[in-house]
C-alpha positions as CSV (number, residue, x, y, z in Angstrom):
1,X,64.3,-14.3,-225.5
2,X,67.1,-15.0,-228.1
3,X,69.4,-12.5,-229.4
4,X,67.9,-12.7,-232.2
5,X,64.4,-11.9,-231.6
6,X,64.9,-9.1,-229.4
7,X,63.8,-5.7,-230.4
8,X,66.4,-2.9,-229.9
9,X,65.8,1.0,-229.9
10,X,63.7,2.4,-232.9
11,X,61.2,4.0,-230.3
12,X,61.5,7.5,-232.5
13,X,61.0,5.2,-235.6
14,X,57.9,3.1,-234.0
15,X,56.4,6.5,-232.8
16,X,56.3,8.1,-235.8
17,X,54.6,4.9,-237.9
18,X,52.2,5.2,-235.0
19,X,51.0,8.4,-235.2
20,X,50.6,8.0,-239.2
21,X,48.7,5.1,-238.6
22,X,46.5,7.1,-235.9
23,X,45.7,9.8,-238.2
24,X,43.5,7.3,-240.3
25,X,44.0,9.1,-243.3
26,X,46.2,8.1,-246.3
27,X,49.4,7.9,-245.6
28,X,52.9,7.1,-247.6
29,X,55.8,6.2,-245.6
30,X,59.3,5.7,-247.6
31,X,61.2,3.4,-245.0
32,X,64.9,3.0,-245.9
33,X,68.1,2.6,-245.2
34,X,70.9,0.1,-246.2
35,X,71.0,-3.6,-246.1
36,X,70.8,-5.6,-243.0
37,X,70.2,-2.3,-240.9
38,X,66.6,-3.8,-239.9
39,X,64.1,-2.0,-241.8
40,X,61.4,-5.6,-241.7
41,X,62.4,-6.2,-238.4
42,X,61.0,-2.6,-237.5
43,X,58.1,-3.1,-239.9
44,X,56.4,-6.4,-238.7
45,X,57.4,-4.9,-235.0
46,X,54.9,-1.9,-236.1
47,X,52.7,-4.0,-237.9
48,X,51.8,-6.1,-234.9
49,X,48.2,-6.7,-234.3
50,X,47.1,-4.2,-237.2
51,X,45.5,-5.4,-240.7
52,X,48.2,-5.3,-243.3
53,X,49.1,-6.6,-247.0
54,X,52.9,-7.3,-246.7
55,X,54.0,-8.1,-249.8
56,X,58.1,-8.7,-250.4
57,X,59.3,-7.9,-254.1
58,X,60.7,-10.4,-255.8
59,X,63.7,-9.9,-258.3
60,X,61.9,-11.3,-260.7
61,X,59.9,-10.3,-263.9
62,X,56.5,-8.4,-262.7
63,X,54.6,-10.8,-263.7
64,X,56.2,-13.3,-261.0
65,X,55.6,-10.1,-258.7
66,X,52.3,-10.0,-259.8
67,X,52.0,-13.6,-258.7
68,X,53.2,-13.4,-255.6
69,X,51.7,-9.6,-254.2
70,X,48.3,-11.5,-255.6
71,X,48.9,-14.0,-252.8
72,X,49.6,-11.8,-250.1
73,X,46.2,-9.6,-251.0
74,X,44.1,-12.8,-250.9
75,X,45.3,-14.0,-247.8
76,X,44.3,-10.9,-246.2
77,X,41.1,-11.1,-247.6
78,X,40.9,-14.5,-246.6
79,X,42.6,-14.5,-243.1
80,X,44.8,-16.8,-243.7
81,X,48.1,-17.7,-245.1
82,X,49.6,-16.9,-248.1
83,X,47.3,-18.6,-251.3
84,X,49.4,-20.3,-254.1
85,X,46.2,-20.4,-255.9
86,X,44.5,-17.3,-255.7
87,X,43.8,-15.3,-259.2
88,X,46.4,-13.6,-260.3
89,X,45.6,-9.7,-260.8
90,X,46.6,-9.1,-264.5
91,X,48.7,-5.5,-263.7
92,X,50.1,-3.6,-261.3
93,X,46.6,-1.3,-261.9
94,X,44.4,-3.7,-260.9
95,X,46.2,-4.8,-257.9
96,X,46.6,-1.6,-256.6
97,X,42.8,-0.6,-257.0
98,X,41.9,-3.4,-255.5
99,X,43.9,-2.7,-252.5
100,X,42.4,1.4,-252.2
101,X,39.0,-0.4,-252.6
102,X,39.6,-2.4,-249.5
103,X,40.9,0.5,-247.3
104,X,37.6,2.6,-248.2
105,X,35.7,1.9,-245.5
106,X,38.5,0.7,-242.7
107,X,42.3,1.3,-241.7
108,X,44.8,-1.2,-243.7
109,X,48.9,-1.1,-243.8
110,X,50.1,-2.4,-247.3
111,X,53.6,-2.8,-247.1
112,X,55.8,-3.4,-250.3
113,X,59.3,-4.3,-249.3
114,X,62.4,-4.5,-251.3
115,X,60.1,-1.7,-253.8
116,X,63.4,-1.2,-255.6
117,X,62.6,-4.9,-257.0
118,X,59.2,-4.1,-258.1
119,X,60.0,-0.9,-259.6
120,X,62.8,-1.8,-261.9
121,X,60.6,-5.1,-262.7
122,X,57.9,-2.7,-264.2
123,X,59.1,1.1,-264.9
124,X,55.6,2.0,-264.7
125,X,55.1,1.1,-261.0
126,X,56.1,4.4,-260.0
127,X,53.3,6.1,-262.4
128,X,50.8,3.7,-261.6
129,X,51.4,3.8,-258.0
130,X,51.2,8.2,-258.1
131,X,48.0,8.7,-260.1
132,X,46.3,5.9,-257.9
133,X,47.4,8.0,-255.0
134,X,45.9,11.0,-256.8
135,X,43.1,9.5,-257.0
136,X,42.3,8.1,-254.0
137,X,44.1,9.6,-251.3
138,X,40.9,12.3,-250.4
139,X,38.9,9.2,-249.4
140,X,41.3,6.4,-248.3
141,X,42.0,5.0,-245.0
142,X,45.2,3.8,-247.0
143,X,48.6,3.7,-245.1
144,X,51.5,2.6,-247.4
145,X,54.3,1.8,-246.6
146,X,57.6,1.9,-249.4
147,X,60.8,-0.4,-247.6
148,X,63.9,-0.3,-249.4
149,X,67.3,-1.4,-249.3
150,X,69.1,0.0,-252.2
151,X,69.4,3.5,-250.9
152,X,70.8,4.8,-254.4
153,X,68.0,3.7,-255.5
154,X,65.5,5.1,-252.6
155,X,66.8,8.4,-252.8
156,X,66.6,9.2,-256.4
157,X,64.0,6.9,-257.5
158,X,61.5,7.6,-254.8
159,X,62.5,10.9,-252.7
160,X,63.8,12.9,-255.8
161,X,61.6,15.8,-256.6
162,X,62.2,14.1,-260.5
163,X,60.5,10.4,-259.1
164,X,56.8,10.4,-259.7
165,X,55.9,9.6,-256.5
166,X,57.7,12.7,-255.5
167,X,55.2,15.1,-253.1
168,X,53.0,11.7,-252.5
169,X,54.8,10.5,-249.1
170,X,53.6,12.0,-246.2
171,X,56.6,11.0,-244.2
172,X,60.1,9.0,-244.8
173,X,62.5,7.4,-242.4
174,X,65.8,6.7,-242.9
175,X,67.2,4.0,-240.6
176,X,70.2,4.1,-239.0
177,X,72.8,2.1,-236.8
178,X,72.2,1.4,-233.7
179,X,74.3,3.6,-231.1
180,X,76.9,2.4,-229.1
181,X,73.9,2.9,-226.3
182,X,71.9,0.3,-228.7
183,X,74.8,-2.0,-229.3
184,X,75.3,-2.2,-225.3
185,X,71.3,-3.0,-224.4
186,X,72.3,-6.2,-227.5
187,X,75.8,-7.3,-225.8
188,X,74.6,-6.5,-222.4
189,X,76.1,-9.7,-221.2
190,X,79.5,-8.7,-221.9
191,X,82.2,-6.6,-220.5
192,X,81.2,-3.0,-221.1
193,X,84.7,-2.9,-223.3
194,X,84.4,-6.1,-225.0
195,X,80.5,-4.3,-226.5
196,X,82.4,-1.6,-227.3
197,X,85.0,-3.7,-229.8
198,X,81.7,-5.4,-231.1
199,X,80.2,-1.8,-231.5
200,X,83.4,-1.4,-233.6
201,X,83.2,-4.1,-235.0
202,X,79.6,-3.6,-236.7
203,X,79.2,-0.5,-236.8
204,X,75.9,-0.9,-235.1
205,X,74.5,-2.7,-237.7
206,X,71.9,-5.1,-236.1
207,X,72.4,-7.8,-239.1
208,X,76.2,-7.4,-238.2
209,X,75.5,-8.0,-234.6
210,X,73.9,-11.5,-234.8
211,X,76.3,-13.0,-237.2
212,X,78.9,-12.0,-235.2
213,X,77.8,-13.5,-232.0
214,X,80.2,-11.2,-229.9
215,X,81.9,-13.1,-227.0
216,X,84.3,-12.0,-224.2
217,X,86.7,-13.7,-226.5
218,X,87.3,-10.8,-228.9
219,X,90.1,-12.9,-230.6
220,X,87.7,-15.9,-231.4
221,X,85.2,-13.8,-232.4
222,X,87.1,-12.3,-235.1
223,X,88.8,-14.9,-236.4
224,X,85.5,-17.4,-236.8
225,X,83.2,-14.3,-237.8
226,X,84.8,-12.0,-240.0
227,X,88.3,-13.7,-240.8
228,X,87.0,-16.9,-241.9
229,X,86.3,-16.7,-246.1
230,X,82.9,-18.6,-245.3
231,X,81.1,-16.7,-242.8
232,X,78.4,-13.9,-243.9
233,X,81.1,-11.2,-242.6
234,X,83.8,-11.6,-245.0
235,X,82.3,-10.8,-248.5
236,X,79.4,-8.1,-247.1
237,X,81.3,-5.1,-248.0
238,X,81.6,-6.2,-251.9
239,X,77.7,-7.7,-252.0
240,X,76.9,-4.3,-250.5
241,X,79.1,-2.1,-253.1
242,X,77.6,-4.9,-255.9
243,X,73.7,-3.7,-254.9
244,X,74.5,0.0,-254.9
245,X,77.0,1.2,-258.0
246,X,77.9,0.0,-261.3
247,X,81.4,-0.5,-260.8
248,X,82.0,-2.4,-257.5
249,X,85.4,-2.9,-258.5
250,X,86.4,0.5,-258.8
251,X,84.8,1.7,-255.1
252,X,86.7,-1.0,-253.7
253,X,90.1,-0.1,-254.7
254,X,88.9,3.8,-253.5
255,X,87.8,2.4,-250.4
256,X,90.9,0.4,-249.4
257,X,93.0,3.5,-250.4
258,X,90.9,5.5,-248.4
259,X,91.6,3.4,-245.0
260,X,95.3,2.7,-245.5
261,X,96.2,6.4,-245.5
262,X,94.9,8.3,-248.8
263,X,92.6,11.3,-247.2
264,X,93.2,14.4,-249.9
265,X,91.3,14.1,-253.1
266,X,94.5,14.1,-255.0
267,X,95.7,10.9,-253.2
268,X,92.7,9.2,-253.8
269,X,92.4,10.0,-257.4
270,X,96.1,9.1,-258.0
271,X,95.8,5.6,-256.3
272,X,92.8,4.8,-257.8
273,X,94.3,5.6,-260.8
274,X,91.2,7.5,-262.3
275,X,90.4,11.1,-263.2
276,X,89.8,13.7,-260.3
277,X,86.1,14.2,-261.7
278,X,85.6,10.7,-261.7
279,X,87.0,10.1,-258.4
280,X,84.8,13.2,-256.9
281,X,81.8,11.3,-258.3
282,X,82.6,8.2,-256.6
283,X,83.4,9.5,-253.2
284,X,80.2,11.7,-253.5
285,X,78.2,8.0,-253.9
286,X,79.8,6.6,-250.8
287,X,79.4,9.5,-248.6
288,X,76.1,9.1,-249.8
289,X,75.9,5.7,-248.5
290,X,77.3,6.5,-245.3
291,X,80.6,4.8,-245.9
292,X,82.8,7.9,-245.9
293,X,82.5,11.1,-244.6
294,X,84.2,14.3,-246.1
295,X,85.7,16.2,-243.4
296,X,86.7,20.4,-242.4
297,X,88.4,21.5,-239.2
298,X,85.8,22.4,-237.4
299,X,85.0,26.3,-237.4
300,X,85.8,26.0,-241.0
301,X,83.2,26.3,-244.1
302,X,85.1,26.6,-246.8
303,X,88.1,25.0,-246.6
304,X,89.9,24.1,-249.7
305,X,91.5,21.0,-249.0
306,X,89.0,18.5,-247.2
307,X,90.4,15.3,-246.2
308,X,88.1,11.7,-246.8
309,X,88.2,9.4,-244.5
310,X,85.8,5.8,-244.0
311,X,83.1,6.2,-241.3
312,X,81.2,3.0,-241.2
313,X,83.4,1.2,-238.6
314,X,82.6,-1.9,-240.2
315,X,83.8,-1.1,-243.6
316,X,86.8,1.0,-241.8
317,X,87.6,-2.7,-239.7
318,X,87.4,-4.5,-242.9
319,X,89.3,-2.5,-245.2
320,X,92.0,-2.1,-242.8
321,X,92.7,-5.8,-242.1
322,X,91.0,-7.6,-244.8
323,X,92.5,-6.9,-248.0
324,X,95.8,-7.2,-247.2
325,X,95.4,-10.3,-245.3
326,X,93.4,-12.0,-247.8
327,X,96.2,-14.7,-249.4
328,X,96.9,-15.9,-245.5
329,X,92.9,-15.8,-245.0
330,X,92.6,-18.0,-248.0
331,X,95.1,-20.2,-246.7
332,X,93.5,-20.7,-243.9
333,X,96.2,-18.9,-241.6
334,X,93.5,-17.5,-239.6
335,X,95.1,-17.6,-236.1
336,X,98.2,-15.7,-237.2
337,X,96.2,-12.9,-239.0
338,X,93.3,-12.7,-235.8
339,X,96.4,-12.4,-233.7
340,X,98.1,-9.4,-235.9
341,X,94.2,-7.7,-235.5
342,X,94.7,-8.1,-231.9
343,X,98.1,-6.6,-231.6
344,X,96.5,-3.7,-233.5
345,X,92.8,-3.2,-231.6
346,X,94.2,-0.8,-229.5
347,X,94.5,1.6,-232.9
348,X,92.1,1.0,-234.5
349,X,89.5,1.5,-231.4
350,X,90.8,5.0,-231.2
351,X,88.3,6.0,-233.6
352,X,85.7,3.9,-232.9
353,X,86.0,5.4,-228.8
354,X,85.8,9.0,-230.7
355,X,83.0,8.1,-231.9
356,X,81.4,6.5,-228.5
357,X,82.5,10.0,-226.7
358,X,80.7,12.2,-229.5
359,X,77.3,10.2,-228.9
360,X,77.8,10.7,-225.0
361,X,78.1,14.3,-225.8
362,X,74.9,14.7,-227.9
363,X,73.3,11.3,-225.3
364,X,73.6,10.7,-221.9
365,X,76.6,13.4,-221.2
366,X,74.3,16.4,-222.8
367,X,72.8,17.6,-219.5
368,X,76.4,17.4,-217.9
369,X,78.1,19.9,-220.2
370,X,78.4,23.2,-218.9
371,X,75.9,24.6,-221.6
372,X,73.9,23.5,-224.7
373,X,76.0,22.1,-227.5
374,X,74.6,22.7,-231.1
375,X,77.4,21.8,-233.3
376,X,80.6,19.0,-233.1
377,X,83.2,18.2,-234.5
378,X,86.9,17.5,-234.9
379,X,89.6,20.1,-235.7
380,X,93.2,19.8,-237.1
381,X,95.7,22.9,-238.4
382,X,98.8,24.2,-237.9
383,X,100.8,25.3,-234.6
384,X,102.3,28.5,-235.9
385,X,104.7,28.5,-233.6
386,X,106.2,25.3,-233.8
387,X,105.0,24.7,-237.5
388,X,103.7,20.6,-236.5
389,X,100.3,19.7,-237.3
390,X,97.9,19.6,-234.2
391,X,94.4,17.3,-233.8
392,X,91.5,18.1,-231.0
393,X,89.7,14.8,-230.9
394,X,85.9,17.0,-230.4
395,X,85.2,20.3,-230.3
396,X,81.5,21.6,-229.0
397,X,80.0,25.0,-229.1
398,X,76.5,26.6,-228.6
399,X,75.2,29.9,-228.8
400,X,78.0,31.8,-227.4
401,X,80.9,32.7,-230.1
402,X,83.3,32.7,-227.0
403,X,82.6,29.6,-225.6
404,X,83.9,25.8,-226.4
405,X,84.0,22.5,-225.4
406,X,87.1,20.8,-226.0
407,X,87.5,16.7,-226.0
408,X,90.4,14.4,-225.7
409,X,89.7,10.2,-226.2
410,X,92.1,7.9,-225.4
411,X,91.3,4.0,-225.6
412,X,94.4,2.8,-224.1
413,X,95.2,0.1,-221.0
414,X,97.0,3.5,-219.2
415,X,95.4,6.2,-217.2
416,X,95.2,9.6,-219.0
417,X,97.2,12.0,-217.1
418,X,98.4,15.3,-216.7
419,X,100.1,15.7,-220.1
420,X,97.5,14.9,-221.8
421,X,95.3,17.1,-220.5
422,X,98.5,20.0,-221.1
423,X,98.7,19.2,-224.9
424,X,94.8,19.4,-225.2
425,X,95.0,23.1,-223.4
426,X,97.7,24.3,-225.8
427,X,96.1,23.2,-228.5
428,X,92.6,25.1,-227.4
429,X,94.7,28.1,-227.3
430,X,95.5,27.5,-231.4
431,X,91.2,28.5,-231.7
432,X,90.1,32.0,-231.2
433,X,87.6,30.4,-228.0
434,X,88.7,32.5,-224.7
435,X,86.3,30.8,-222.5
436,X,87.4,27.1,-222.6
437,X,85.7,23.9,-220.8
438,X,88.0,21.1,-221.2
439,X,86.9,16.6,-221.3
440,X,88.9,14.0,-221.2
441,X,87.4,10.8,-221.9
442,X,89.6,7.7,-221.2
443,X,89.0,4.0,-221.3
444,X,91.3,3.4,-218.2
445,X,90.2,6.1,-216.0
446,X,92.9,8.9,-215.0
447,X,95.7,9.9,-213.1
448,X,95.5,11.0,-208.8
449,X,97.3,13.9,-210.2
450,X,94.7,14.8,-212.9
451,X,92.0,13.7,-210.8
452,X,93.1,16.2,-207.6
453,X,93.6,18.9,-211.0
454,X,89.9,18.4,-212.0
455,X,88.6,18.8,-208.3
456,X,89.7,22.1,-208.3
457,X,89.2,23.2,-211.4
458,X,85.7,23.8,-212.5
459,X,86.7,23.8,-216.2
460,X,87.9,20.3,-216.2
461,X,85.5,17.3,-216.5
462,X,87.0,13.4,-216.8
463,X,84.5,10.8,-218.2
464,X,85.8,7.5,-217.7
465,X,84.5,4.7,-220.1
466,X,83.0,2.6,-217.4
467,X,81.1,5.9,-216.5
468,X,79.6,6.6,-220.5
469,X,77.4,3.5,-220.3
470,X,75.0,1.2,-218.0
């Protein structure tokens, strides 16, 4: 089987579809999630061996929609292919009628993907589409199912309590990466670090992972897949910003002051060079998008000076190299700025391995804690006593108000040792948690020392990298 027909996780995703499909009663399922993620790759995995309309908005005008979702319904009336020639239903109406009418008697999937398409092709859609539903939905054997890709669009179009279809859906599912788990069953043929980098790389995006045809040469790979101003790679993060917000321009420049070192709103507003309300509004859209993420020491709620920073490792890799590389990129100097990435991997897969090591925790690692986790995060203050700034990777508590779980990640060629396990005790003993359990996760294993430490220490636990995964 080729990479790119293989079918990767989603089993939560699949099960739920299933059992709205088994309930053979009307259904509405919003499916969404951002570009390239694999929503129609999980849809025609579901809609295997069922009866289904799928119809694929155009963006066009609706009555080029019309055209085209007419086809789809008379070819699976007809059981066969899609018919150029069938009659064109006149409205939106009609079509949909005609589709509740066949799903009467019998189980049928109608799929409309890309609805954003069809929706702003026809502002009615949405109306049309919610009294038919009120209409019908008593007596249907109806299972809809609403794919999208513009998730500004999804969200406040579809799932907004202001859409008209809002209270219709009987279920919604937004898709997500893949995990570094994911990532590893698609690059299974390489070294387990080499699927890391790619995870790193792509941020588990399974679109992402097939153009960039990962190889144990990491340098190669960048430098043809993402470095190179004609491969799919390098423009994504602009078309992306282009389908989602009215201003591309603008998020970019926030973006790419985000990931060379602006984290406090004030920063970010003053290199962007726009007001702070305006600047609040745009890094609210991109955390909405799941670009950045707006961050707390952990154990805090209200803490008055959050710091931004870019989550997607995708858009974190490009911004960080891409940008300021781009007059040697379009001068083709592609080996000398691959070469520069290299020389920096190391950094920026510090990150990317906290990230690994926080799935572990909540994955495969969960039953090897020394209790239930229910919160995670990372932590950063003060030393009082020496007045420097401190960081704890992770930091993972449960029930207990005493207890927590505190994490150290190093991706580095050296093995951790026993000073890195010192500084991560003394700065547990900065958080009001007496009863401490201590993890160090390293890419290059550990130390005799640390490991002859951990033997007799209960409260110590090493997780080496080539331990995390199969």
């Amino acid at each position: 089987m080729s990479k790119s027909s293989m079918f990767i996780g989603r089993g939560a995703e699949l099960a739920q579809l299933q059992r709205a499909y088994d309930s053979d009663r009307f259904e509405c399922i919003v499916v969404y999630g951002r570009r390239r993620i694999g929503k129609t790759t999980l849809i025609n995995h579901f809609l295997a061996d069922k009866p289904a309309i799928f119809f694929s908005a155009l963006e066009a005008t609706i009555q080029g929609n019309l055209a085209t979702l007419s086809g789809a319904i008379s070819a699976y009336r007809n059981g066969n292919g899609f018919d150029a020639d069938a009659p064109i239903y006149q409205d939106f109406q009609s079509a949909v009628e005609s589709v509740f009418a066949m799903s009467r008697n019998k189980r049928l999937v109608w799929v409309i993907d890309e609805y954003p398409f069809l929706a702003q092709a026809d502002r009615s859609v949405s109306s049309v589409l919610q009294h038919a539903i009120d209409r019908h939905k008593d007596d249907s054997h109806l299972m809809i199912i609403l794919c999208g890709s513009s998730m500004s669009f999804m969200e406040r179009q579809v799932l907004d309590y202001k859409s008209p279809l809002y209270g219709r859906r009987t279920g919604s599912i937004r898709l997500m990466p893949f995990t570094f788990d994911e990532t590893r069953e698609y690059t299974g043929t390489l070294a387990k670090e080499h699927s890391a980098i790619a995870y790193g790389l792509t941020g588990g995006v399974a679109q992402y992972l097939e153009w960039l045809t990962p190889t144990d040469d990491i340098q190669t790979t960048i430098r043809d897949n993402m470095l190179s101003p004609s491969c799919n790679l390098f423009d994504e993060p602009y078309m992306l910003l282009q389908q989602e917000v009215r201003k591309p321009a603008e998020y970019n420049e926030m973006i790419s002051n985000i990931a060379t070192g602006a984290s406090r709103m004030s920063d970010i507003a003053s290199a962007s060079r726009m007001p702070t309300g305006q600047a609040q509004t745009y890094l609210t859209n991109l955390i909405d998008l799941g670009i950045l993420e707006k961050e707390t020491p952990f154990g805090t709620k209200n803490h008055r000076r959050p710091l931004y920073r870019v989550k997607d490792p995708f858009f974190r890799f490009w911004y960080r190299y891409i940008p300021r590389s781009m007059s040697a990129l379009q001068a083709r100097r592609l080996d000398s700025v691959a070469s520069r990435i290299m020389d920096d991997l190391p950094r920026f897969m510090g990150q990317v391995f906290e990230d690994i090591s926080t799935q572990w925790l909540w994955g495969r690692g969960y039953d090897q804690l020394p209790y239930p986790i229910l919160q995670a995060g990372r932590w950063w203050g003060s030393d009082p006593e020496t007045h420097q700034q401190e960081e704890i990777d992770i930091i993972a508590t449960g029930d207990a108000p005493d207890k927590a779980v505190f994490c150290e990640c190093k991706w580095r060629n050296d093995p951790v040792g026993e000073t890195e396990y010192h500084t991560l005790r003394h700065r547990s003993e900065l958080l009001p948690y007496p009863d401490r359990h201590y993890i160090l996760f390293s890419k290059s294993g550990f130390t005799d020392n640390l490991k002859r430490m951990a033997e007799n220490d209960p409260t110590i636990q090493l997780v080496a990298f080539a331990d995390m995964t199969d």
